[in-house]
C-alpha positions in Angstrom: 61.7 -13.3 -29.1 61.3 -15.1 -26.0 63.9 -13.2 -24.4 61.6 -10.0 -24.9 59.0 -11.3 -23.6 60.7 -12.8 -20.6 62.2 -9.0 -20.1 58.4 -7.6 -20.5 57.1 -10.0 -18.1 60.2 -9.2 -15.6 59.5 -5.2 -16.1 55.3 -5.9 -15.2 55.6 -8.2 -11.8 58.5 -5.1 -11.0 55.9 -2.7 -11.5 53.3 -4.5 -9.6 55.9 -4.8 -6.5 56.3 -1.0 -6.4 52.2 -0.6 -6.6 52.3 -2.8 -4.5 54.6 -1.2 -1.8 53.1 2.2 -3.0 49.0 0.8 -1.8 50.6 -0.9 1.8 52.4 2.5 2.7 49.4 4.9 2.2 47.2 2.5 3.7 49.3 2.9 6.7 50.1 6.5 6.3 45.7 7.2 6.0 44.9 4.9 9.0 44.6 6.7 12.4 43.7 5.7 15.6 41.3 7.3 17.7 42.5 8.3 21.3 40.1 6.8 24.2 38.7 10.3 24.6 37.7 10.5 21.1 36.3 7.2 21.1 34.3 8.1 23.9 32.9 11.4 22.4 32.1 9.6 19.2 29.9 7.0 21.4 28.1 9.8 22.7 27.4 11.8 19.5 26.4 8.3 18.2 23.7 8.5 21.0 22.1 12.0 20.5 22.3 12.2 16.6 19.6 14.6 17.0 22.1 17.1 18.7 24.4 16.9 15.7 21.8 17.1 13.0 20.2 20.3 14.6 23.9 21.9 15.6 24.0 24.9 14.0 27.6 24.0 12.6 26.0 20.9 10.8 25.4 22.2 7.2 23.6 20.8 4.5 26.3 18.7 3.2 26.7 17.4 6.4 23.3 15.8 7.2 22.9 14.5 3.3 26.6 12.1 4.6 24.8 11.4 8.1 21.9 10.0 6.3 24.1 8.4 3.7 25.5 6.5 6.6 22.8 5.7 8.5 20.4 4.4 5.4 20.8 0.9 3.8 17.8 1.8 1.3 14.6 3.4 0.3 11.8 1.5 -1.3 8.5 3.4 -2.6 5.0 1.9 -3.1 2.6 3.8 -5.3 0.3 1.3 -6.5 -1.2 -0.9 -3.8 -2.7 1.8 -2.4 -4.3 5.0 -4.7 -3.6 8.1 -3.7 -0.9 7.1 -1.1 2.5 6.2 -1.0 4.1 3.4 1.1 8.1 4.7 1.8 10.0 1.5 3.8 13.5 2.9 4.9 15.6 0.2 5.6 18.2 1.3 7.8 21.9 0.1 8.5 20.9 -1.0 11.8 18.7 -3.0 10.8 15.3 -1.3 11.3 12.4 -0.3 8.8 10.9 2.5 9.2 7.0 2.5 7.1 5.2 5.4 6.2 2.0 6.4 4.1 2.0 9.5 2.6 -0.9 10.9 0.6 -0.1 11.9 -2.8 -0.5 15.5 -4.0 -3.4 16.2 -5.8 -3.6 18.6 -8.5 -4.3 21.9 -7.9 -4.0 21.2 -4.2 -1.4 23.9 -3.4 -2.7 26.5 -6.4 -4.2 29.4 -5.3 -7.8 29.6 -4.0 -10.5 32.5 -3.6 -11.0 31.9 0.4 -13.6 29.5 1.5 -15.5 32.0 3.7 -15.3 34.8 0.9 -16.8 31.7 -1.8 -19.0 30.7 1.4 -20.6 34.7 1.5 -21.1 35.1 -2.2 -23.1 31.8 -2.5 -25.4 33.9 0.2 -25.8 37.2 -1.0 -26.0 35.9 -4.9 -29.7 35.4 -4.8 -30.3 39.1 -3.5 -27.3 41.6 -5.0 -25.8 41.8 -8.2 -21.9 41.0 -9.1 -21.0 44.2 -8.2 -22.9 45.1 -5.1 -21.3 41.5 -3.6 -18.0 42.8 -4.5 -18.2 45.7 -3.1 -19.7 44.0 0.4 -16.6 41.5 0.1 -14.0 44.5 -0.1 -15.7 46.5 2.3 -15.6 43.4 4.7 -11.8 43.2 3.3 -11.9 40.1 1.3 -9.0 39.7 -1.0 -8.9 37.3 -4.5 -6.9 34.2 -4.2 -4.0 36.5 -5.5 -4.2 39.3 -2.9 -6.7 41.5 -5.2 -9.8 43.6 -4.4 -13.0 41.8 -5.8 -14.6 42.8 -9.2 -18.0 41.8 -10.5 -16.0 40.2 -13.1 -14.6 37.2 -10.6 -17.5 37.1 -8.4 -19.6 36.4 -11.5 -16.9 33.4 -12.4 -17.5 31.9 -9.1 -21.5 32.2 -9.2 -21.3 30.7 -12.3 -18.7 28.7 -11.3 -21.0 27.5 -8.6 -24.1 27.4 -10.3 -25.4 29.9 -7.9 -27.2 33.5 -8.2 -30.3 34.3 -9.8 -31.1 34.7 -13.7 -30.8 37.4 -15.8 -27.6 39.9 -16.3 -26.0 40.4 -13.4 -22.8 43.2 -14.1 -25.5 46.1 -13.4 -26.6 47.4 -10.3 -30.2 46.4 -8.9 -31.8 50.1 -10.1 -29.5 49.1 -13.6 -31.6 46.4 -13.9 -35.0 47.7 -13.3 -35.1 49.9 -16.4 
């Protein structure tokens, strides 16, 4: 029995040796050395990184393993401060980088009616019905917040909306109304 193990234990540290000898000769087969030349180009890449991150040969790919390099870490704040976050970029050299950005608010990039069009409804809603301010809006060529011709329908929503406009039904014309 202990001759079995002795042969085990003689058949693992030869194994070892060859991985071993197998890790110190493609360590020495992968290292390179750079030429003076090279060396110097490097230096002056490392100087204009700006010039390699806007090269039109620098893909995608490429500047995610430039910042890779160049960032230690990235710590966010979203508490100390409401509405804002404080990013810290800690990079390799040693620097930290602060900034406050403001948070997104919801329904801040939706689509809106446009403020002048909201702005001229809230003025003629006193005086014209849905319709006759729809049709000044198009005829001035307002659009909806989704590219659309106004209707009485959605400049009724943003009177009442608004709480502007006077009382009474307001989807007939002014002569509609009289009788």
């Amino acid at each position: 029995m202990a001759a079995e193990l002795e042969r085990r234990w003689n058949a693992q540290l030869t194994r070892v040796a060859e991985l071993e000898q197998a890790y110190t000769k493609a360590e020495q087969e992968a290292s390179f050395t750079l030429t003076p030349e090279e060396r110097a180009a490097m230096q002056t890449l490392a100087q204009d990184v700006s010039a390699i991150w806007q090269a039109e040969t620098t893909t995608h790919a490429d500047r995610k393993q430039l910042l890779r390099l160049a960032i230690e870490s990235v710590q966010l704040d979203g508490v100390n401060r409401p509405g804002w976050i404080e990013i810290q970029v800690r990079w390799r050299s040693g620097v930290v980088t602060r900034l406050d950005v403001k948070r997104v608010q919801r329904g801040e990039w939706s689509l809106k009616t446009p403020v002048q069009a909201v702005a001229r409804i809230h003025e003629l809603a006193a005086d014209l019905s849905y319709a006759q301010i729809a049709e000044e809006l198009n005829a001035a060529g307002w659009r909806t917040a989704f590219g659309r011709p106004f209707t009485s329908q959605h400049v009724g929503y943003i009177c009442r909306r608004d709480g502007c406009g006077r009382k009474g039904p307001r989807m007939l014309g002014d002569a509609d109304q009289a009788r």
